[in-house]
C-alpha positions in Angstrom: 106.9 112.7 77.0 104.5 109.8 77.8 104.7 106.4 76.0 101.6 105.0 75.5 101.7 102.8 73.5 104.9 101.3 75.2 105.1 98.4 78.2 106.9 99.6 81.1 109.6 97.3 80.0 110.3 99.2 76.7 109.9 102.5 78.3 113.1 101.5 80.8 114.4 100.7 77.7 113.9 103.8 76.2 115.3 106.2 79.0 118.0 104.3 79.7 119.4 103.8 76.2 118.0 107.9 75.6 119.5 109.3 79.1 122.6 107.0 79.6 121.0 105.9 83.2 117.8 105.9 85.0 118.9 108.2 87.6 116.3 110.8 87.2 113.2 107.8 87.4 111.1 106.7 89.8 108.9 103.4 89.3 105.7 102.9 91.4 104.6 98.8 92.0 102.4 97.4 93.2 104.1 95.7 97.1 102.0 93.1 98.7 101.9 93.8 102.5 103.9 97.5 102.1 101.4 100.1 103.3 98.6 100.7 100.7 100.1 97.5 98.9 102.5 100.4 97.2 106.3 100.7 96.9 108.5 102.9 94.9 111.9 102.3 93.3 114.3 105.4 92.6 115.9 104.2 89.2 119.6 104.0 90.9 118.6 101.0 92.3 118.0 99.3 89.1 120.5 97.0 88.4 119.0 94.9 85.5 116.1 95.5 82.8 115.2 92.1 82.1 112.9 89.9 80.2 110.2 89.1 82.6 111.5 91.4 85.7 113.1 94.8 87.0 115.9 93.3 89.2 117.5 95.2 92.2 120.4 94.2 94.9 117.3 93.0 97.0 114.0 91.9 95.2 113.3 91.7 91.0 110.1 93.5 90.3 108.0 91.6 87.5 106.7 94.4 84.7 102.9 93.3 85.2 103.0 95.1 89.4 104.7 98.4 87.8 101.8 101.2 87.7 103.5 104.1 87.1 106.8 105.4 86.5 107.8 108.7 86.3 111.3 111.1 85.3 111.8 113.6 87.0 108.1 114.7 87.9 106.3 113.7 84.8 104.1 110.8 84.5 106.0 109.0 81.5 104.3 105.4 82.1 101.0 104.6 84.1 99.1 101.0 83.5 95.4 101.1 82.7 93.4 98.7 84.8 90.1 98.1 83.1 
């Protein structure tokens, strides 16, 4: 199922309050000096969904860098950049 008309923000949201966890997501971002400026988070290292940011143990991701994000193999999420 793809959301969108959803932020990546509500669509965490959405599979975590659907699923009961994120386990089965993985969110692509946008990672200033990571190779191809690209870096993926598996949804067992979310710790928080917050207002502004996606936070982990080691770094918060903030919503606007998130491109994609995907459960299991499906595309759910993917930003538009016009």
């Amino acid at each position: 199922m793809y959301f969108a008309q959803l932020n990546a923000r509500e669509v965490l949201n959405r599979v975590k309050y659907t699923a009961g966890n994120l386990n089965n997501v993985r969110v692509e971002y946008i990672s200033r000096g990571s190779p191809d400026n690209r870096g993926v988070l598996r949804g067992e290292e979310i710790l928080r969904i917050g207002h502004s940011f996606v936070e982990t143990a080691h770094k918060s991701i903030p919503y606007h860098r998130i491109t994609a994000i995907y459960r299991d193999s499906e595309c759910i999420f993917r930003r538009i950049r016009t």
